[in-house]
N, C-alpha and C positions, 0 to 999 in steps of 0.2 A: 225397478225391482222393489218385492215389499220389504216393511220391515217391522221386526217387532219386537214385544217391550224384553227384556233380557230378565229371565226366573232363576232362582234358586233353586238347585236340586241334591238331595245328601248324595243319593246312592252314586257310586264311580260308573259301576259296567255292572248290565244286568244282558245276560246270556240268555237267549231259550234257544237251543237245538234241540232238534227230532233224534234219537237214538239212532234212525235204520236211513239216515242220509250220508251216502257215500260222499268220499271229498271234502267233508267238512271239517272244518276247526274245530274242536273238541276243548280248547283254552284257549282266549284272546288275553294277551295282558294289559295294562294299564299305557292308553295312551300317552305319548309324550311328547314334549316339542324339541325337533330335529335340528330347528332353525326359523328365520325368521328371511322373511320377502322384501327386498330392498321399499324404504318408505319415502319413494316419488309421487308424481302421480302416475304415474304410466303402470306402478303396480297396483294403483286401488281399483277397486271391483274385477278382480280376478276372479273369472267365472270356469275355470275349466284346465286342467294339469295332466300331464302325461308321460311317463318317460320315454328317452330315448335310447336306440339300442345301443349309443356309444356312453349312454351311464349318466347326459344330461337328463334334467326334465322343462318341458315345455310348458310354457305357460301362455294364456288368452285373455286380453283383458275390457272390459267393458267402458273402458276410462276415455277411450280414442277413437275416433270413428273410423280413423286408417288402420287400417288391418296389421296389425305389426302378432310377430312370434318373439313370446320373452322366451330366455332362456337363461336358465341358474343352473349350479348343482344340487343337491339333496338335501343342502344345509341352508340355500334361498343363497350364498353366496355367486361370487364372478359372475354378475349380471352381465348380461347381453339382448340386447334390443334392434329384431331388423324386420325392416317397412317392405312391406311382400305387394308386389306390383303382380297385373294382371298377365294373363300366356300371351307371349307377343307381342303384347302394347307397350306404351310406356306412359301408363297409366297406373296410381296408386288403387290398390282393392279395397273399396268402401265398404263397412259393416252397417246393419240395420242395428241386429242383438246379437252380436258373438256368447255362444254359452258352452260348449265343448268342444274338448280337443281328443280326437282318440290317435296313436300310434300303431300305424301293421304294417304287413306286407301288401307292398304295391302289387301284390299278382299278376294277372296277366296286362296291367295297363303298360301302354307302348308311350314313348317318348324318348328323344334324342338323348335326354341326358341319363334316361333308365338302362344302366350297362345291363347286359344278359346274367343271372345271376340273381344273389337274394337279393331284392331291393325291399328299402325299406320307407313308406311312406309317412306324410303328418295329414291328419284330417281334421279342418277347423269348418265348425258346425255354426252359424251364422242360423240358429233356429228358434231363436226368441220372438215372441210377441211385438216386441219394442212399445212406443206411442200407442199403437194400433192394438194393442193387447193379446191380439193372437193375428195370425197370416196363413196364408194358404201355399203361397211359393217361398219356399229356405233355399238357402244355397251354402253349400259343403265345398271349399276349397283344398286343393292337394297342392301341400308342398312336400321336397325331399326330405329325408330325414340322412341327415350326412354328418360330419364329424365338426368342420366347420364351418363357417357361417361369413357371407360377407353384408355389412349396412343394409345391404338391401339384396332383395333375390324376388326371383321371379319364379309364380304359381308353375306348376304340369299342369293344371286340369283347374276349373272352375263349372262347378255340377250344380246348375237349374231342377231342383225337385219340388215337386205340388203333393199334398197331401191327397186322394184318392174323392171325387164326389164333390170337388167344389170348396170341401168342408176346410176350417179355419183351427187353427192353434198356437198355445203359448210353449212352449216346450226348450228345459233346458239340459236333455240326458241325452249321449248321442254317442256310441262305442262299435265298433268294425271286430267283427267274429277273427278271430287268429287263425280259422281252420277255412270253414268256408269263405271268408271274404264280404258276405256278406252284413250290411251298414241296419245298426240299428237306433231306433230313437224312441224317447218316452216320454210323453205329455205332461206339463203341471198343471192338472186342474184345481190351479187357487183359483177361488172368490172370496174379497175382501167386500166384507159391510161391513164397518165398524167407525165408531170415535168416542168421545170422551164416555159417550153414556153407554152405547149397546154396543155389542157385536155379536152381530149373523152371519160373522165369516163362516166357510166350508171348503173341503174337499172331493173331489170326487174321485171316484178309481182312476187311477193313471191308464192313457193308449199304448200301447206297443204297435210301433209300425218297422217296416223292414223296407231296404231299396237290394234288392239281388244285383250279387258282384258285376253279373254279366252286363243288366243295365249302368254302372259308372265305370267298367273296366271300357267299355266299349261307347263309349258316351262321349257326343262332337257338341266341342262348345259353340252354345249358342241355342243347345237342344233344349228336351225338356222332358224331364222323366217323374214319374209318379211313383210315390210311398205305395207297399201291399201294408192294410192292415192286419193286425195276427191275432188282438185278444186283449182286455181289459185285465189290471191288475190292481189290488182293491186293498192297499198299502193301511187302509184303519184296519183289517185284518191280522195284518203283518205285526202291525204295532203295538197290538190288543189294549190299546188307550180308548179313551171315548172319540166317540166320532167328531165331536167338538173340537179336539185334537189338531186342527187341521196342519198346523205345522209341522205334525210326525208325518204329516200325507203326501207334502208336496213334495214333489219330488226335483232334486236340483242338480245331479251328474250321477253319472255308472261310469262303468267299466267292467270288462270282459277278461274273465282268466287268460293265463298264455294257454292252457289247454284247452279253453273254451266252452270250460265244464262248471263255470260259477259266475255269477254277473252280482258285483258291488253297486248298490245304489244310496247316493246321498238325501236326504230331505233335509229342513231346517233343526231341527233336533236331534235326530239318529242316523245314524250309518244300519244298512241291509246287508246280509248278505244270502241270499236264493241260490241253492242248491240244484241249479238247472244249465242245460246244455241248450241256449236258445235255438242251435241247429235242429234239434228235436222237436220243436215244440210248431206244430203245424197250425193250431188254433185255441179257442176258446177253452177247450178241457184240456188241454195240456197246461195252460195254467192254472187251471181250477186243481189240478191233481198237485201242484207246486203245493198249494197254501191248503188242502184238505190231507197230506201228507206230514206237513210242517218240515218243507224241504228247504230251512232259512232259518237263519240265524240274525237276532236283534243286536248292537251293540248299543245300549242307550249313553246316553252322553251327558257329563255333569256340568255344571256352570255358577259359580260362585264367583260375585260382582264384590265381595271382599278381597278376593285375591285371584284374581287375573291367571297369574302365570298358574293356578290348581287346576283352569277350568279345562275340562277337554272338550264341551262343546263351545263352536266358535261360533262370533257373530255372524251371523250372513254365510254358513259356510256350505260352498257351491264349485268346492272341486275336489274329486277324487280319484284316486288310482292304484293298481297294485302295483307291488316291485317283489319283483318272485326270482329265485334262485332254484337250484335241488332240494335244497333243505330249508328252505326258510320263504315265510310270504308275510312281509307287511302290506297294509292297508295308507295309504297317506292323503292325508285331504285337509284344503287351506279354504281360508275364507274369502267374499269378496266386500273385504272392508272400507270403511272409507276413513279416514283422518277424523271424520268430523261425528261419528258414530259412538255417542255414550262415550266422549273422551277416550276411543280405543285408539292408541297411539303405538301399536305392533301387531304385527300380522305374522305370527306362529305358523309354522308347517309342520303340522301334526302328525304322525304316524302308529299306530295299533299293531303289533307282531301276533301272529297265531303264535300258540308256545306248543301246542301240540296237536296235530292233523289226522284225519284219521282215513284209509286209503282204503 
């Protein structure tokens, strides 16, 4: 993972919404910190958060190459930690780059332990570049999503996917549509040149790719199923910073409304929020109408290396999610820090409340 130097910035939260976007927040307030992520190692480099429909939230972490699901409450409290073995075997699940975790309904996937009824699944995205910097085959594990938890459990489903063409990727944003079922993922296009003298780092437009339900609802392991691409999405627009910028660009976790009508994306400096229904969005101009609309809303993020506990953007911060009610929708997203990062010795779980929504 990169990293970089930590800036000072006055402003708290700067907003731009479009007037004529349904669904959107219309007031974000002043992020804050919820709580704080047990400080082991098994919590450093936490790349990816999600809740659960029993009120836990799940966490993924990049610290261990054994596939393990953390689990806290809301406040990073009552840790819990279990090592997820593969379907069948009794073999531990090795990770390349664990980088998100999204939460939904298991739909039509079949499995002994999936009673008839809502089930509710976990999807951990294992679609990092690693070493290799970017990969061609990622694999997405399913486990359940239940109330309790024992040391150890074992996967439903382990889903083999190739990016379309051969073609290679670093990519850390990975969310399951609430409505159709359908799995989506989004490229980071960093390139780092830089050290003490230059830097010619850059960004490029983020990929959107898609896996349809039907291919992993119905998917035999040991298969092998391919990414559709859908459309480039060109986040220096979004940002309206310079294209120099590239840490507003890259992009590091989403997540999908429970209505399925808004997708959260994190980069290294801001939180997104696009006013879009990915089930809609068939290709290339349907995102182009996102951003020529200004169907999205920026939350920029502050950081002051004077005082820590004011800052609301976080080192390395590379996990996000919502927690939505009737009335009420925060935003929450934690870092993937490390102990030994600029003497950062806490790992804040931050959360952003819309204060007023507009329907």
């Amino acid at each position: 993972m990169s990293r970089y130097p930590a800036t000072l910035v006055l402003s708290l939260i700067i907003v731009i919404i479009s007037t004529n976007s349904a669904h959107a927040c219309l007031e974000w307030g002043v992020p804050t910190i919820r709580g704080h992520l047990p400080l082991d190692d098994h919590f450093e480099e936490v790349s990816g958060a999600d809740t659960s429909q029993f009120g836990k939230v799940f966490h993924i972490s990049e610290a261990k190459k054994k596939l393990r699901l953390y689990i806290t409450d809301k406040n990073g409290k009552d840790a819990q930690k279990v090592l997820i073995y593969k379907p069948g075997k009794n073999k531990v699940m090795l990770t390349e780059d664990i980088e998100d975790i999204s939460v939904g309904s298991c739909f039509e996937l079949k499995h002994e332990k999936l009673k008839q009824g809502n089930n509710s699944c976990i999807f951990m995205a294992d679609i990092g570049g690693g070493k290799r910097k970017a990969r061609n085959q990622i694999v997405i594990t399913i486990v359940k999503d239940k109330m309790k938890y024992l040391s150890t459990e074992e996967a439903l489903k382990v889903l083999t996917v190739r990016y379309p063409n051969g073609e290679s990727y670093d990519a850390e944003a990975m969310a399951i549509h609430p409505v159709t079922g359908d799995i989506y993922i989004l490229t980071k296009e960093l390139y780092l040149d830089r050290d003490e003298n230059h830097d010619d780092s850059f960004a490029k437009p983020a990929k959107l790719f898609k896996l349809n339900k039907h291919d992993w609802t119905n998917y035999s392991n040991g298969g092998d199923s391919t990414l559709n691409f859908i459309g480039l999405i060109d986040f220096s627009t979004i940002s309206r910073k310079m294209k120099k910028d590239y840490l507003s660009q890259a992009v590091t976790a989403m997540d999908i409304s429970s209505d399925g009508k808004k997708l959260v994306v994190s980069t290294y400096r801001d939180l997104f929020e696009l006013h879009v229904d990915l089930a809609k969005v068939i290709g290339q101009e349907d995102l182009n109408q996102v951003l020529l609309n200004e169907k999205y809303t920026r939350i920029e993020l502050s950081r002051s290396e004077e005082n820590l506990s004011k800052s609301t953007r976080l080192l390395q911060q590379e996990s996000i999610f919502y927690e939505q009610s009737l009335n009420k929708t925060n935003i929450y997203y934690s870092s993937e820090f490390k102990k030994t990062d600029f003497d950062y010795n806490i790992s804040p779980l931050m959360a952003v409340e819309c204060l007023s929504e507009l329907y």
